[in-house]
C-alpha positions, 0 to 999 in steps of 0.5 A: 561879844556877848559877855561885852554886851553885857557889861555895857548893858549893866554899865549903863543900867547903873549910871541911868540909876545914878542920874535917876537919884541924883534927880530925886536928890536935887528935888529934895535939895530945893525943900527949905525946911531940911533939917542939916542933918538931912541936907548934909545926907543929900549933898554928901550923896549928890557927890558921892553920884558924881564919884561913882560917875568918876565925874571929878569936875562935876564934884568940884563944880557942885561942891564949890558953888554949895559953899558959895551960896551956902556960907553959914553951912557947918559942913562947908570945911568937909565940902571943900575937902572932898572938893580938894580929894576931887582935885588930886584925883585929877591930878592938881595937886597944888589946887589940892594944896590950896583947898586943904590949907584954906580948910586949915586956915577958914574952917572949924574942924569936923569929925566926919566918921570919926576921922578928924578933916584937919587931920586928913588935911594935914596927913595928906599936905606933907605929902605934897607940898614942897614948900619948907616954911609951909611944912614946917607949920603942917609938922608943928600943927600934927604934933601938937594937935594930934600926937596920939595919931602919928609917930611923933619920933618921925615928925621931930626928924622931918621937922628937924630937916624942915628947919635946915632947908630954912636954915633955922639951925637953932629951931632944928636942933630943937627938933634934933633933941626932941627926936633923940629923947623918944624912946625909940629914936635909935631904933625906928625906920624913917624913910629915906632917912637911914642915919637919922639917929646918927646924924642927929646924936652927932649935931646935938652932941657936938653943939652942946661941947666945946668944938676945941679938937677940930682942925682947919684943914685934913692935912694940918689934922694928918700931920698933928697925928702922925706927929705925936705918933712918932713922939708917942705923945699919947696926951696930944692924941688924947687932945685931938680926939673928938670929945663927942661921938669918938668911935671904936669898933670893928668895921662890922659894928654901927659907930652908934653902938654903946660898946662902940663909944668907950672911953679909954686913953691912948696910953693904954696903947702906945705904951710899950709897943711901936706903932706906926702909920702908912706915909699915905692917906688910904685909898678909899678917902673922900673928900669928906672922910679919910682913913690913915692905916695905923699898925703895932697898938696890940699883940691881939689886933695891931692895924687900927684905921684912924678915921677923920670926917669932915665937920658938918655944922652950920650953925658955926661957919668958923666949925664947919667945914673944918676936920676932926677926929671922930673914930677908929676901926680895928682891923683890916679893911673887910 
């Protein structure tokens, strides 16, 4: 009881010295001869009482009428972002929103301790807006007005995903292509975006080929493949391969690997021995993916599992959705 006592007695020593100063400041706010640099020190301290007051309303209140009857204060874009840091304390983020772009949009930038507010604007608006066109402004503006301050890799993949939303398709890949050219795109870590890399390398790639491989639908490409199996047609197989991003690897491997995407022909492999394929599409197939169990292609690793995927391309509506064949795994299913 004794220790509770005081605490409150410390609690309200400090907020009696608080309101003590912010008396003393709102005194020396009424003086006309302030030079800015020392009303700038008034006011920032004024809101910074308010904070340690956890008054959050009172901030936004001082703050926004400061602006209003202060119009030509070279501060005002700094007021009106700890105006908006006041209102996502309160939990309003789209207040917040509406205060960080008019900042954007009205005023100049600041550095205030050497942090610039229109970056602390945009940092803090792709973390809350929803809205894509809007989003797709705040990643154009981060990288082209502070390029050494963020990942440029990640902003080229948000933007990219940005762009699809909209479906601007020739904007995002655009982006696509920016992204895959950082020297780190097959590598970094993006959250929430696990096959970034993959994804990306396989848009570009197959927009800038001539999409003649794919086929309308999985049962029309199934049967094209068991045919020339059956045939040893190895040129037809040749023929209906993906030309972009055609796999062969073990079902350990990453389908991204370099020693993954070799080219060799079929030839190789049909030639002298007999191979043949299950009647059945495998178990595990989806309505995106398949896998026909194929056997008898070497003396070292006989199973291979054909891999068809479904073709996601928006940007060509007579591409997407069909199907092609975009790889194979060596070996049993682990």
């Amino acid at each position: 009881m004794q220790t509770s006592c005081k605490k409150n007695s410390r609690e309200d020593e400090t907020i009696s010295a608080i309101q003590k100063s912010q008396n003393e400041l709102y005194v020396l706010l009424e003086n006309p001869n302030l030079e800015p640099v020392s009303r700038y020190a008034i006011v920032n301290q004024i809101a910074n009482n308010l904070i340690a007051l956890n008054d959050q309303q009172g901030v936004i209140l001082f703050l926004t009428n400061w602006v209003e009857l202060h119009p030509d204060d070279i501060y005002n874009g700094y007021w009106l972002l700890m105006t908006a840091y006041a209102y996502l304390a309160n939990k309003a983020e789209p207040v917040a929103e509406y205060y960080f772009d008019r900042i954007l949009l009205g005023y100049q930038d600041l550095l205030v301790k050497g942090n610039s507010i229109h970056f602390s604007c945009l940092q803090n608006l792709i973390q809350i807006s929803k809205n894509p066109r809007s989003r797709i402004r705040y990643f154009n503006e981060l990288i082209n007005r502070f390029p050494t301050n963020v990942s440029i890799t990640e902003l080229y993949l948000r933007l990219a995903l940005e762009y699809e939303k909209e479906n601007e398709w020739d904007e995002a890949l655009k982006a696509y292509s920016m992204f895959l050219n950082q020297p780190d795109a097959s590598t970094i870590q993006i959250a929430g975006e696990p096959n970034a890399y993959k994804k990306a390398r396989q848009l570009v790639g197959f927009n800038n080929s001539p999409k003649d491989w794919t086929f309308e639908s999985l049962p029309a490409l199934e049967a094209a493949v068991k045919k020339a199996i059956r045939n040893y047609d190895w040129r037809s197989l040749d023929k209906y391969r993906a030309k972009v991003n055609f796999f062969s690897m073990s079902w350990k491997q990453d389908e991204m690997d370099p020693n993954a995407q070799e080219e060799f022909s079929m030839r190789n492999f049909m030639r002298g021995n007999r191979v043949r394929y299950n009647k059945e599409l495998d178990a595990d197939s989806t309505s995106s993916e398949a896998y026909l169990r194929t056997w008898g292609w070497s003396q070292y690793v006989s199973v291979w599992y054909l891999y068809f995927r479904k073709v996601n391309f928006p940007l060509d509506p007579d591409i997407h959705g069909n199907w092609e064949w975009a790889g194979i795994y060596i070996g049993e299913k682990l």
